[in-house]
Structures are given as structure tokens and as C-alpha cells.
N, C-alpha and C positions, 0 to 999 in steps of 0.2 A: 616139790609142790605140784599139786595136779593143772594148775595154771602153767605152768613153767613147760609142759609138754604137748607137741602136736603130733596126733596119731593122724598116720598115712596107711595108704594100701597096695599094696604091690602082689600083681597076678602070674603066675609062673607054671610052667609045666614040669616043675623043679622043687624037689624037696631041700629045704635051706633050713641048715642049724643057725648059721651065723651067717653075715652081709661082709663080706670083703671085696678087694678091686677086682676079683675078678668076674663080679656082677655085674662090673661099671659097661657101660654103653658106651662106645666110643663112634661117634656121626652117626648113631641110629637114632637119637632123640633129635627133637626140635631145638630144644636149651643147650645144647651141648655134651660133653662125657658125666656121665653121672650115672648112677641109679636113681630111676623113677616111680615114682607115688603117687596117686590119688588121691584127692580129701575125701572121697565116698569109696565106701566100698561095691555099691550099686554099678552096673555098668561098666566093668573093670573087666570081666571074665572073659570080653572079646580078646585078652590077652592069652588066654589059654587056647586059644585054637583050635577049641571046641573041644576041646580034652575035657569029659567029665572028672576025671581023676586029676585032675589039676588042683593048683595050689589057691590061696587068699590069704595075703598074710595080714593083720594088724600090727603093726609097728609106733614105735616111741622115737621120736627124735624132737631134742630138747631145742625150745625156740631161742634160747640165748644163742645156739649156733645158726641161725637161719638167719638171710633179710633175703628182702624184696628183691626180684630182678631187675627192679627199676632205679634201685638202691646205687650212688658211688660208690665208686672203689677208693679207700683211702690213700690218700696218694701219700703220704709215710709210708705206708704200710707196704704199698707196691712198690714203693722205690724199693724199699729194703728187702722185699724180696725178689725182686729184679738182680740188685746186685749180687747176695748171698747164690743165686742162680743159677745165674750166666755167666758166660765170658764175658769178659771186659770190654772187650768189640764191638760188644751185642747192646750190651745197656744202655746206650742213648737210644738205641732204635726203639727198643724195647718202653723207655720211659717216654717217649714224644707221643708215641702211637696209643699207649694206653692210660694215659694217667688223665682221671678227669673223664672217666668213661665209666657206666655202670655195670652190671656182675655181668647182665645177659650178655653183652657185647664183649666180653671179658672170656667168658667162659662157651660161647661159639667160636669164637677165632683165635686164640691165644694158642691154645693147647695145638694146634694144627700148624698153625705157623712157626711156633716154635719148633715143631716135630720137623718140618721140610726144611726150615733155618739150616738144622743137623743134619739134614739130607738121612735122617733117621727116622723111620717112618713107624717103627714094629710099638708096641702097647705099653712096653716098659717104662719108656722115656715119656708117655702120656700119665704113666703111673706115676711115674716120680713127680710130674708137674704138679698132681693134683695133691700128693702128702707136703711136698714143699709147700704151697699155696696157702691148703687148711691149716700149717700147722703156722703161718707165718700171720695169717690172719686172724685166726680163732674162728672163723667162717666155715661150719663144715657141710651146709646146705643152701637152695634157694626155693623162695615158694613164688608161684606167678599165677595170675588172676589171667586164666585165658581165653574166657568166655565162650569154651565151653559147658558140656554138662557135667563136667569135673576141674576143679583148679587141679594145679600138679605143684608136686616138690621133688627137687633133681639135688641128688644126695651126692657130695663129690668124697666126701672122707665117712666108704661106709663101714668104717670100723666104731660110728657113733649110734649107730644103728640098731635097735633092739628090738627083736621081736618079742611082741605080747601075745599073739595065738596067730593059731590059721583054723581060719573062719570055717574049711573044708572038713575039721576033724571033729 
């Protein structure tokens, strides 16, 4: 159903067949590792770098995976994958500090901390956080009201990702 989908915009100096992790931004965004979207396509193009040969993609990502930044985190949800996760060492720390906390706060410091926790800093281990996470939640984006002149959607599992055109062709 055409209700059921929110189309985003993502600007790139990059030709993209397909959206996978190694799209994802890891500390260059505001929200956290994710790929990032705009609800306009308007005003986006500062992301090309003034590359006229640049990209605009229109993308589908379906809103039963998305909630609000503002949104809790299910604390079932995070327990269980707290434990399925980590070591056993780890889990209490893990469940005091985050549970009862929302996506945004979830999804800026989690993934970091847990990387130093491992004294494992490299992109893999932030990879793995974020297919673990989506696929425990069913959560495979977030949308946030930033009052700018664009809201944003910070996409953490972009293998749900579809593009519909690029605006540039």
C-alpha cells in the first residue's frame, strides 16, 4: 500500500545500484551510524559538493520499520538482545544504562561504546551491531523532526532500502 511507504532522499557523488552497510556513516551523522535521508528532495544537493554530475536518489523505505527518535526502546526487546549479543560480563552494564532510553540515545552512543567495551574500534563490529539490533527489533530506521529546512531519516539496516529513481537521470 502506497500509505505504508516513506520516500526519502539521499545525495551522493556516487552511483548506487543497491543501499548496503557500507553506505552506513559511522560518527559523521548527527543521529548516529546510519544512512541518511531527507523528506525533500529540495536543498539536498549541498551534499554533492557541487559536483553537477552528482547523484538524487528517491528511495522507499517502508514506515512499519521506522519510529520516531523520541520513540522507547522496548525493553524486552533490548534485553534479548543485549543477551543474544554480548558476553555475559557485559549484560548488566548494558541493561542498567540503556533500557528505558529512546532510539536517538540508543543509536548515538551504544554502537561506540560498545566498539571501545571490545577495545575493537574497526567498522565490522559496528556492522554487526546494527544487523544484530534491526533484525532483533524489527526497527530498521529512524525519522526525526529537526527543525530544519529538511526532517531526516537515518536508515541503520540498508538492505530495506529501495531505490525508485535518481532524480539526476
Amino acid at each position: 500500500m502506497e500509505e505504508d511507504i516513506f520516500y526519502g532522499f539521499h545525495a551522493t557523488d556516487h552511483n548506487i545500484k543497491e543501499f548496503n552497510l557500507d553506505w552506513v556513516q559511522f560518527g559523521e551523522g548527527n543521529f548516529g551510524p546510519g544512512v541518511y535521508f531527507s523528506t525533500k528532495a529540495t536543498n539536498i544537493d549541498f551534499y554533492l559538493n557541487e559536483n553537477p554530475d552528482g547523484n538524487i536518489y528517491k528511495t522507499a523505505i517502508l514506515k512499519s520499520t521506522m519510529i520516531n527518535w523520541y520513540d522507547l526502546v522496548d525493553n524486552d526487546k533490548i534485553r534479548q538482545f543485549i543477551e543474544d549479543s554480548y558476553l555475559e560480563s557485559e549484560v548488566s552494564y548494558f541493561l542498567e544504562k540503556y533500557l528505558n532510553k529512546n532510539y536517538l540515545y540508543l543509536f548515538t552512543n551504544m554502537p561506540y561504546e560498545e566498539s571501545s567495551l571490545r577495545k575493537d574500534k574497526d567498522e565490522s563490529n559496528l556492522k554487526r551491531f546494527l544487523n544484530l539490533f534491526t533484525s532483533h527489533t524489527n526497527i530498521d530506521s529512524m525519522f526525526m523532526q529537526n527543525g530544519t529546512f529538511r526532517d531526516e531519516i537515518v536508515v541503520f539496516n540498508p538492505s530495506s532500502i529501495r531505490i525508485v529513481s535518481n532524480l539526476r537521470e
